[in-house]
Backbone bond lengths (Angstrom), bond angles and torsions (degrees), N, CA, C in turn:
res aa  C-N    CA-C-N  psi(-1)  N-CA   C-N-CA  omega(-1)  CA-C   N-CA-C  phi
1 X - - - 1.460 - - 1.528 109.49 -
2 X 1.524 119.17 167.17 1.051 114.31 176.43 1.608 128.39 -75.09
3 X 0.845 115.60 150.32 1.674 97.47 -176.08 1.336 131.32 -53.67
4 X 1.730 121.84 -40.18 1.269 133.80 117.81 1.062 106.90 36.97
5 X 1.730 102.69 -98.54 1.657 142.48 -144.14 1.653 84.59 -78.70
6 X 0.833 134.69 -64.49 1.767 144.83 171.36 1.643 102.45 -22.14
7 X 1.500 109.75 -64.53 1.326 88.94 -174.67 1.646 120.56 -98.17
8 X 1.067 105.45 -3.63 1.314 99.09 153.63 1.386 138.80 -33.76
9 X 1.571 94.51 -72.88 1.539 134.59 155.10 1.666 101.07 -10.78
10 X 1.704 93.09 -89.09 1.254 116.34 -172.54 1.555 120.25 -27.94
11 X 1.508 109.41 -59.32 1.309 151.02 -164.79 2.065 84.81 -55.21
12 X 1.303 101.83 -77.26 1.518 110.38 -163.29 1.755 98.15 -61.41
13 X 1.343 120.82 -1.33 1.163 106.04 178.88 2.069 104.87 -92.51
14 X 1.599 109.58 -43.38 1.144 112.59 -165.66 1.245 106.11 -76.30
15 X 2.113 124.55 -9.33 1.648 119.86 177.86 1.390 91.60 -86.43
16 X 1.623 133.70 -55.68 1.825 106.21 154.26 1.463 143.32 47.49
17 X 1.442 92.26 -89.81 0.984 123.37 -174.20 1.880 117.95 -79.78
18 X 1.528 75.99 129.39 2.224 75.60 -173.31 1.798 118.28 -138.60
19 X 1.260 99.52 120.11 1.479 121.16 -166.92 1.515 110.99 -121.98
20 X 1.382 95.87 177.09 1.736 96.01 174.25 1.517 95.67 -120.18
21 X 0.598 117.07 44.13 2.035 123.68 171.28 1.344 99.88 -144.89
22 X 1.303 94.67 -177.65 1.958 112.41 -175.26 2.012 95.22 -80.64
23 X 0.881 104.16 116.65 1.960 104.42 161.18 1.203 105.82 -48.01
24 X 1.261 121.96 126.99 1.497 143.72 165.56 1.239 111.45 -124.62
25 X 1.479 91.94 115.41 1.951 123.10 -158.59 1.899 100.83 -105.77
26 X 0.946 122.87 102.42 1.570 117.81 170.07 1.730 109.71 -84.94
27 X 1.199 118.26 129.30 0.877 135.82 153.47 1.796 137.80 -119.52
28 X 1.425 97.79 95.26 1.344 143.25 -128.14 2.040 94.81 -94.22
29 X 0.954 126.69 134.46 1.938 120.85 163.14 1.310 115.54 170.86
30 X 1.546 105.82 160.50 1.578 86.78 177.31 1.372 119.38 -98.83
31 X 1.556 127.90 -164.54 1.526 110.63 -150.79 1.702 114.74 -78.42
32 X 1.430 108.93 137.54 1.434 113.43 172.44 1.694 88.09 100.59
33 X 1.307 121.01 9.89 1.558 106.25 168.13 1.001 131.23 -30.47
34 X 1.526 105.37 -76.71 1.403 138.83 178.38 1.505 91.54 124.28
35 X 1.352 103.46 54.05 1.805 97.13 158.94 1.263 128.38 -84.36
36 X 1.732 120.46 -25.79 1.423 112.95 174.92 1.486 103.12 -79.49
37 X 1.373 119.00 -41.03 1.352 119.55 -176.10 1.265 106.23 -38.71
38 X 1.441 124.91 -57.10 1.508 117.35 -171.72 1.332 112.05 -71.49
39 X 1.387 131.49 -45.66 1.306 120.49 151.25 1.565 130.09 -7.42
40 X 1.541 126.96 -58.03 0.912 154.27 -102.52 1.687 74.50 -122.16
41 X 1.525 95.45 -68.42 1.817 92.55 -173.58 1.325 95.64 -75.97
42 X 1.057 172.09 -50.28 1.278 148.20 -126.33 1.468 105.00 -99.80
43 X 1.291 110.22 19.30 2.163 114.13 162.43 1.050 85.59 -79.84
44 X 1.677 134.51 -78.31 1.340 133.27 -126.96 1.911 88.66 -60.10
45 X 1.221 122.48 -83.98 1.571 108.55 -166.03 1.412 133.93 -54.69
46 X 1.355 106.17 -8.17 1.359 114.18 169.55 1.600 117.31 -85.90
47 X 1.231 130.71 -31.91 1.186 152.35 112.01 1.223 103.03 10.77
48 X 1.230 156.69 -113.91 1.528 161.66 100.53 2.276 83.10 79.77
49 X 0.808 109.94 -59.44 1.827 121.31 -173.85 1.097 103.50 -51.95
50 X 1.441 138.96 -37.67 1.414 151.33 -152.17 1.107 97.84 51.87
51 X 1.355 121.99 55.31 1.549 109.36 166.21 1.307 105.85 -98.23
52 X 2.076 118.11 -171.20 1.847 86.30 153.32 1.352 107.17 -110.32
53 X 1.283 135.10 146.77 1.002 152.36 161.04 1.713 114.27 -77.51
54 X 1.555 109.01 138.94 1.499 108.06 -148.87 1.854 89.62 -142.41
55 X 1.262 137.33 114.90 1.469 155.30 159.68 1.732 94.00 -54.84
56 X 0.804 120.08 158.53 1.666 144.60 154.29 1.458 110.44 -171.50
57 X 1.597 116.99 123.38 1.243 109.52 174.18 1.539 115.04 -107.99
58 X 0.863 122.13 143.53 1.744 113.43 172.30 1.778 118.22 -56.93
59 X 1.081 96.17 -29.74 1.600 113.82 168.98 1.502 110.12 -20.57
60 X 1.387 102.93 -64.54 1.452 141.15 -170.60 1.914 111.82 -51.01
61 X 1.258 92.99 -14.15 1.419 108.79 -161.14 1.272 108.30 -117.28
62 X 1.547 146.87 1.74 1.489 150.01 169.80 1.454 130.02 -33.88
63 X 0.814 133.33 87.22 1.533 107.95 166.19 1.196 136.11 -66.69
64 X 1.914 112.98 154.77 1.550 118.63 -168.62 1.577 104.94 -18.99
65 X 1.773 100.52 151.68 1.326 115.21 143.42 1.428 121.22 -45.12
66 X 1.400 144.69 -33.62 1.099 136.29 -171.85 1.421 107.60 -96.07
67 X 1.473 123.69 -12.91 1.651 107.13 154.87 1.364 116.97 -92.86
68 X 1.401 120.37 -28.37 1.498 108.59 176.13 1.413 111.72 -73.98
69 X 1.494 142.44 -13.15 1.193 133.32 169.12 1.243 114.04 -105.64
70 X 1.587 122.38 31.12 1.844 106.33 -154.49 2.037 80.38 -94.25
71 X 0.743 134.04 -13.80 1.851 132.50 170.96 1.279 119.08 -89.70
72 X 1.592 111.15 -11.82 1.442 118.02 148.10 1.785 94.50 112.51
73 X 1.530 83.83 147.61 2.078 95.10 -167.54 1.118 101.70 -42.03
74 X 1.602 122.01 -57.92 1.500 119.35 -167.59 1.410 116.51 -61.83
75 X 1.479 135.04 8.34 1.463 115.57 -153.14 1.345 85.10 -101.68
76 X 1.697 107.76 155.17 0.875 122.85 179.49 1.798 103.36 -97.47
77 X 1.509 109.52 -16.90 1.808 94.21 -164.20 1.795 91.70 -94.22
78 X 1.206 120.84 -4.51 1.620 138.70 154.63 1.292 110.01 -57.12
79 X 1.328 127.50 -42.41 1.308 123.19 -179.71 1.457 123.28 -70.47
80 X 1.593 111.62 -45.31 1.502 133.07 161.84 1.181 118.72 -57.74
81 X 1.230 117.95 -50.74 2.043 112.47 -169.44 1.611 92.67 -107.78
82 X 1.315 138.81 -21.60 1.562 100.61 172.52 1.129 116.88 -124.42
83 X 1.593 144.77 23.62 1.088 125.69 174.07 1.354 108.66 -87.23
84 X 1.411 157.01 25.05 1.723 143.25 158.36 1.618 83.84 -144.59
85 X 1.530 85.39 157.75 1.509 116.33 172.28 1.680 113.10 -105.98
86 X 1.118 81.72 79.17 2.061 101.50 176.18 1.514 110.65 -47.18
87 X 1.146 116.14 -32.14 1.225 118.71 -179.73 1.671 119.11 -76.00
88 X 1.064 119.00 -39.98 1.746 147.43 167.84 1.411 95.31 -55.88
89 X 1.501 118.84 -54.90 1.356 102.14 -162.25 1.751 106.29 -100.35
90 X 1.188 130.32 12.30 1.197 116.48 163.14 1.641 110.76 -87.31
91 X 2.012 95.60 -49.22 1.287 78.40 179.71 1.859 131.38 -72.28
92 X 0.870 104.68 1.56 1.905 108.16 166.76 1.746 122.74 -103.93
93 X 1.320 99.30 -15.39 1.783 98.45 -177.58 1.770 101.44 -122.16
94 X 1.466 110.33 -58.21 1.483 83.11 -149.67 1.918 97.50 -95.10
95 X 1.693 117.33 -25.19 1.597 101.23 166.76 1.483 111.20 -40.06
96 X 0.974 118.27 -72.48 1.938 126.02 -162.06 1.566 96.59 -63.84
97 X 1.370 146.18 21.94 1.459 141.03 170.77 1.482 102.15 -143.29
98 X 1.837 114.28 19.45 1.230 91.94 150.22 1.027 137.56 -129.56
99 X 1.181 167.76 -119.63 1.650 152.45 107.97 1.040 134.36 15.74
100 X 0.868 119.84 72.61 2.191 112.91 -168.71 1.669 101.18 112.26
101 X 1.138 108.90 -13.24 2.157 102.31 -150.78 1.704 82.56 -79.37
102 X 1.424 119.65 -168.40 1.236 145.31 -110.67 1.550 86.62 -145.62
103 X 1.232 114.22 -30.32 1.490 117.24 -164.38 1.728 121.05 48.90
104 X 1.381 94.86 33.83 1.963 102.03 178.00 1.637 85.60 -110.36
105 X 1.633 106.73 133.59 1.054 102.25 -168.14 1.842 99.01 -124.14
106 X 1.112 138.16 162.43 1.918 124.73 139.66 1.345 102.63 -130.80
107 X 1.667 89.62 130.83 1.341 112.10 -165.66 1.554 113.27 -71.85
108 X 1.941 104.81 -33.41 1.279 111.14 -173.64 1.328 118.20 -121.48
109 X 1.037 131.61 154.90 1.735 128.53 -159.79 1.428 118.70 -148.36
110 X 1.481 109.31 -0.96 1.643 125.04 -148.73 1.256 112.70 -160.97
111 X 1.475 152.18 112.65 1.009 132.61 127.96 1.437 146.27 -69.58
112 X 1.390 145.00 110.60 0.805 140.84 -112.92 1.818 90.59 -103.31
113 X 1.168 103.86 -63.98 1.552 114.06 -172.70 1.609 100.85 -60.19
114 X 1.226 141.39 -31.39 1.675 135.71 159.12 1.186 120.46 -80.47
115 X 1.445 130.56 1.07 1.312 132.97 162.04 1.260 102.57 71.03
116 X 1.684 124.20 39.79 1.516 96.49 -155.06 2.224 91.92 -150.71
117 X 1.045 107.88 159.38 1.588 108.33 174.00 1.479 89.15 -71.40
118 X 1.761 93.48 151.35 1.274 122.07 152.65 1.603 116.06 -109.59
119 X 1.599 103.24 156.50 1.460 111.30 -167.71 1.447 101.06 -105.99
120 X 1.031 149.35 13.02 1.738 155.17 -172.28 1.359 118.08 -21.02
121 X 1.208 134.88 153.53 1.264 134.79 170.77 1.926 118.04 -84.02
122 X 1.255 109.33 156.88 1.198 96.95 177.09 1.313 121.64 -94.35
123 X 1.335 128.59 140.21 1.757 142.47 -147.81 1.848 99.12 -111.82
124 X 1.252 121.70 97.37 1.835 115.51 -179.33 1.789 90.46 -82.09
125 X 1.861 98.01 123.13 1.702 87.06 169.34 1.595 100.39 -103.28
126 X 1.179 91.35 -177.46 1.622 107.49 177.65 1.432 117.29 -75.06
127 X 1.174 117.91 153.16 1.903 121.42 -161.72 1.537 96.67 -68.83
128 X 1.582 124.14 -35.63 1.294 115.53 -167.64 1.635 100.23 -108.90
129 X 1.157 111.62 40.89 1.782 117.05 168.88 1.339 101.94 -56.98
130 X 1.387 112.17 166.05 1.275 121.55 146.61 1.826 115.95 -133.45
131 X 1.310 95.05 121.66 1.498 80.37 -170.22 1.498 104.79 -127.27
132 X 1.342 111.00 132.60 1.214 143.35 -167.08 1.874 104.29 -77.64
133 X 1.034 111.71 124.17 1.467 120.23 -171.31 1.673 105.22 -130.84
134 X 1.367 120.48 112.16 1.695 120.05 153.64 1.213 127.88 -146.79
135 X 1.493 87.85 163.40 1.810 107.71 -160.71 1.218 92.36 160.40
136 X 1.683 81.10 171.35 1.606 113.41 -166.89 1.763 103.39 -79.90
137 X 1.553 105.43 142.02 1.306 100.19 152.24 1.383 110.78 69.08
138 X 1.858 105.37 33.12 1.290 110.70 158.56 1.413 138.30 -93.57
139 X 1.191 109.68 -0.49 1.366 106.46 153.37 1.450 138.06 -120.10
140 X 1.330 96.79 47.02 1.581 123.21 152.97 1.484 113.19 -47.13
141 X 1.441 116.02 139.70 1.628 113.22 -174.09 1.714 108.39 -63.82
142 X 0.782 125.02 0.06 1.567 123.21 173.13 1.533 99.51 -79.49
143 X 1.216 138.22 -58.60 1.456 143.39 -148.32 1.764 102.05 -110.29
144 X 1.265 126.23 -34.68 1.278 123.55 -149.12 1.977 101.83 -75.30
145 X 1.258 119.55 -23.05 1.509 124.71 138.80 1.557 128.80 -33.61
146 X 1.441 117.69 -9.12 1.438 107.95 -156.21 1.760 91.84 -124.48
147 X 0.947 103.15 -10.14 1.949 101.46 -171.39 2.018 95.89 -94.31
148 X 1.356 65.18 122.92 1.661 89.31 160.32 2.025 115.97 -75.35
149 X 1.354 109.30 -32.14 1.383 122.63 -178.57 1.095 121.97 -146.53
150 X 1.211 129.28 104.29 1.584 133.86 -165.45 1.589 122.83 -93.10
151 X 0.663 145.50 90.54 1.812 163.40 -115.65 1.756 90.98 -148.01
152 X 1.726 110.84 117.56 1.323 104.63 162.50 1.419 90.75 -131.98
153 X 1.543 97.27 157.94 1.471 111.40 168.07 1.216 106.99 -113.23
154 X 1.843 99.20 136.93 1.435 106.21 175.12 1.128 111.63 -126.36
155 X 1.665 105.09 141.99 1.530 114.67 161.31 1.918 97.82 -142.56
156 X 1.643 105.98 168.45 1.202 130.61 171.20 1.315 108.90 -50.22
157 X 1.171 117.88 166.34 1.260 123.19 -178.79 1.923 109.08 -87.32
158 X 1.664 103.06 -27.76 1.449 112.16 173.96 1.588 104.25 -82.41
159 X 1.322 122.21 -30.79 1.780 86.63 170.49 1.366 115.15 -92.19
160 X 1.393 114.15 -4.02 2.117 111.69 155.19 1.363 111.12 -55.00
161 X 1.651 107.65 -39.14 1.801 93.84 178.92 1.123 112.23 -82.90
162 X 1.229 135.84 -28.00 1.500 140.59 169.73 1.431 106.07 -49.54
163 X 1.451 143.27 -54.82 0.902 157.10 -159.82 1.744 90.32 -80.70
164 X 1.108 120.28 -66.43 1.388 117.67 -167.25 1.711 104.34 -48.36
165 X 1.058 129.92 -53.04 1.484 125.80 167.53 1.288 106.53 -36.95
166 X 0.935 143.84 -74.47 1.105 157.21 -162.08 1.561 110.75 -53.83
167 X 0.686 124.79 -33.18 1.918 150.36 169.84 1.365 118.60 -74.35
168 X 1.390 96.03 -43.99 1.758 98.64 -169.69 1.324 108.31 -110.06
169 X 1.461 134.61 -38.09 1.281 149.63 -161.02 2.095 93.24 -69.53
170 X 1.083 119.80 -25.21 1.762 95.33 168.16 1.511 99.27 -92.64
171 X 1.975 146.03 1.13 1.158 134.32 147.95 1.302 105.47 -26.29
172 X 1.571 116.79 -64.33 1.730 109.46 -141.09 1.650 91.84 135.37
173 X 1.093 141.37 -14.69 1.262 130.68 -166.02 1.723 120.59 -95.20
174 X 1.302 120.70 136.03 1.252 113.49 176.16 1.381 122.63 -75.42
175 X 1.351 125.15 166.17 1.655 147.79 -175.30 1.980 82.40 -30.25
176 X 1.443 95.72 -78.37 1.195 128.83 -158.16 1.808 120.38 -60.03
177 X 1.555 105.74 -16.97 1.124 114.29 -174.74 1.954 94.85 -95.42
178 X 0.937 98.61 -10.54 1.930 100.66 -173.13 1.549 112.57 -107.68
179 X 1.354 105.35 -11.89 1.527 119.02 179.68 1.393 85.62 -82.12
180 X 1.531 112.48 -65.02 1.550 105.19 -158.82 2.043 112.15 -53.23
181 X 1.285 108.63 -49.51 1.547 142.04 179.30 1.863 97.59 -25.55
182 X 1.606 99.24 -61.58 1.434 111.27 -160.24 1.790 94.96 -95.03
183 X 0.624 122.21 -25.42 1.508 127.91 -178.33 1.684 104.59 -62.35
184 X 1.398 89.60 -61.64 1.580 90.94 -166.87 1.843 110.93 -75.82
185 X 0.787 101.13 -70.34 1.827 112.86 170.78 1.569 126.78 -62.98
186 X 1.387 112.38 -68.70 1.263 116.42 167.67 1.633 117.02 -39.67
187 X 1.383 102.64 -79.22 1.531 104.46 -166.54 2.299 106.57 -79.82
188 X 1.682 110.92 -4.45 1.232 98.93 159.51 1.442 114.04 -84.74
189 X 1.317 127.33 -23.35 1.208 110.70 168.75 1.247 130.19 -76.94
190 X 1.799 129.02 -31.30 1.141 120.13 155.71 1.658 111.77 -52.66
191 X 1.324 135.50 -31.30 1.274 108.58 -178.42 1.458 108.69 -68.99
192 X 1.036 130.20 -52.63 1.695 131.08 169.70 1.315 110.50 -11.55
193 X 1.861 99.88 -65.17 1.546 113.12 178.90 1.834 114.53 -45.96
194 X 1.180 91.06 -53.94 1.859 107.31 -174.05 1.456 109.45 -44.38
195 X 1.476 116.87 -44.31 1.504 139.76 -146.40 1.484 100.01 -80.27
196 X 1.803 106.15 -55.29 1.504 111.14 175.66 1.237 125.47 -110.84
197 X 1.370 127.89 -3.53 1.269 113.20 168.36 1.935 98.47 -101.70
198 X 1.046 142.73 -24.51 1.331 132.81 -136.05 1.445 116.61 14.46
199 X 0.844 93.85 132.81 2.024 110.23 179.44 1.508 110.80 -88.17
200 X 1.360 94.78 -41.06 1.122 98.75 -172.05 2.157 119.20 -57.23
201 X 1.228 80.61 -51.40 1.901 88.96 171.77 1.763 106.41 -48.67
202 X 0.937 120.92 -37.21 1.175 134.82 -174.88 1.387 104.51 -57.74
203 X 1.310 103.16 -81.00 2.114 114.57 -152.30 1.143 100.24 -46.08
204 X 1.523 113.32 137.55 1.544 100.94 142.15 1.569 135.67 -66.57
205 X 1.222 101.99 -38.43 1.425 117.16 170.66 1.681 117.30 -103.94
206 X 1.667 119.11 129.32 1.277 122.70 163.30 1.334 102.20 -122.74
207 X 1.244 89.03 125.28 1.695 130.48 166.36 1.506 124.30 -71.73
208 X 1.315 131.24 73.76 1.296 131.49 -161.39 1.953 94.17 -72.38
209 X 1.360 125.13 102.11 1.380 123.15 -168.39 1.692 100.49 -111.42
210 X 1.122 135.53 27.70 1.565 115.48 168.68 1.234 117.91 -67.57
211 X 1.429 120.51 -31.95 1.398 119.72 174.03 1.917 109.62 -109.46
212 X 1.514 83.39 102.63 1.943 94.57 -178.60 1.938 100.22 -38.29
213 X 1.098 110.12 -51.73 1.646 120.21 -147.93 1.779 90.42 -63.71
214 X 1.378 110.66 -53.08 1.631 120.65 -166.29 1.551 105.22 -126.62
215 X 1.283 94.10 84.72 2.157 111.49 172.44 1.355 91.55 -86.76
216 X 1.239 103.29 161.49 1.039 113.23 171.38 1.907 123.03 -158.28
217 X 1.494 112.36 129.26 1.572 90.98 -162.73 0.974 119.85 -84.95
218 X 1.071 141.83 129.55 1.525 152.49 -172.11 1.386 131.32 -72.92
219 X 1.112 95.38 -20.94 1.715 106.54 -163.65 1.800 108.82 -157.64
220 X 0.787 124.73 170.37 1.116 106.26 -177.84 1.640 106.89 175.07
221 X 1.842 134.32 99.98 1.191 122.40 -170.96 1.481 88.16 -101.59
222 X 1.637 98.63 178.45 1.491 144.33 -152.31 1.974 86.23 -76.79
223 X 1.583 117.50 99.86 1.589 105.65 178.95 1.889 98.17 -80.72
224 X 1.364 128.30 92.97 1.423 119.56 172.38 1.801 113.92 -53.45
């Protein structure tokens, strides 16, 4: 389908849905998905609701270089258990946006490129928000309790490496230094992820994304 028609789709599926808290939408893939991308479009038609619509990326949430590498750059079970602070980000984003919470939220906690905490202010959303959440390795048994709508994006593992060139190769990095990079860590830790959480049982919605122009959803359970 056209991409368009995709988020349309999508869109009329996640307004749907009706709670007495803010909707908390995971949008779930492994790297080079296009998880913020879809993020990104799915304000403008959701938007259209006059609701507010609210970004959170997991990004935002990393911990130091010296815990995400203390098992070493290449590890892949380094990639899975220490790169975000699950704990940081429940208690500031998704406790206070759910049931009972406070609805004071901070979106950001981390800078990634200064290696360093951020001090952010706290953001009160509206009871009928919808706020859009992505990253990797969200439905890990710590978090996969907290989504109101579970949304993964899928692609192959060859257009993740295709894509990863494409991403990293104006860094400075060679063919061979990004094959090894995503090979070993990246795509061993999504398998970790794959192995014990499956996502797939999870989502309601799969996003077949190898072709940005024509996604198409694949699957799709009952959002009550």
């Amino acid at each position: 389908m056209l991409r368009s028609q995709m988020l349309e789709e999508v869109s009329k599926i996640i307004l749907s849905k009706k709670a007495d808290h803010p909707i908390r939408v995971a949008i779930d893939g492994i790297d080079t998905a296009g998880k913020t991308k879809l993020s990104k479009e799915l304000v403008f038609p959701l938007r259209r609701s006059k609701r507010q619509i609210v970004q959170v990326s997991l990004d935002n949430f990393h911990n130091p270089t010296q815990v995400r590498y203390r098992r070493g750059k290449d590890s892949a079970e380094g990639y899975y258990y220490d790169s975000f602070n699950y704990p940081v980000f429940i208690e500031n984003v998704l406790d206070p946006a759910s049931p009972g919470g406070n609805r004071k939220i901070k979106k950001v906690m981390f800078n990634l490129i200064s290696n360093s905490a951020v001090s952010s202010e706290f953001e009160t959303i509206d009871e009928n928000a919808i706020i859009l959440f992505d990253g990797i390795f969200l439905m890990r048994p710590e978090l996969v309790g907290y989504w109101d709508i579970k949304i993964l994006v899928d692609i192959t593992l060859e257009t993740a490496m295709n894509r990863a060139y494409d991403r990293e190769l104006p860094n400075g990095l060679s063919f061979q230094e990004i094959y090894m990079l995503y090979e070993k860590r990246y795509f061993g830790g999504q398998k970790i992820y794959f192995e014990r959480c499956n996502p797939f049982k999870h989502a309601h919605i799969v996003i077949d994304n190898n072709d940005f122009k024509n996604p198409n959803i694949k699957f799709q359970s009952i959002v009550a």
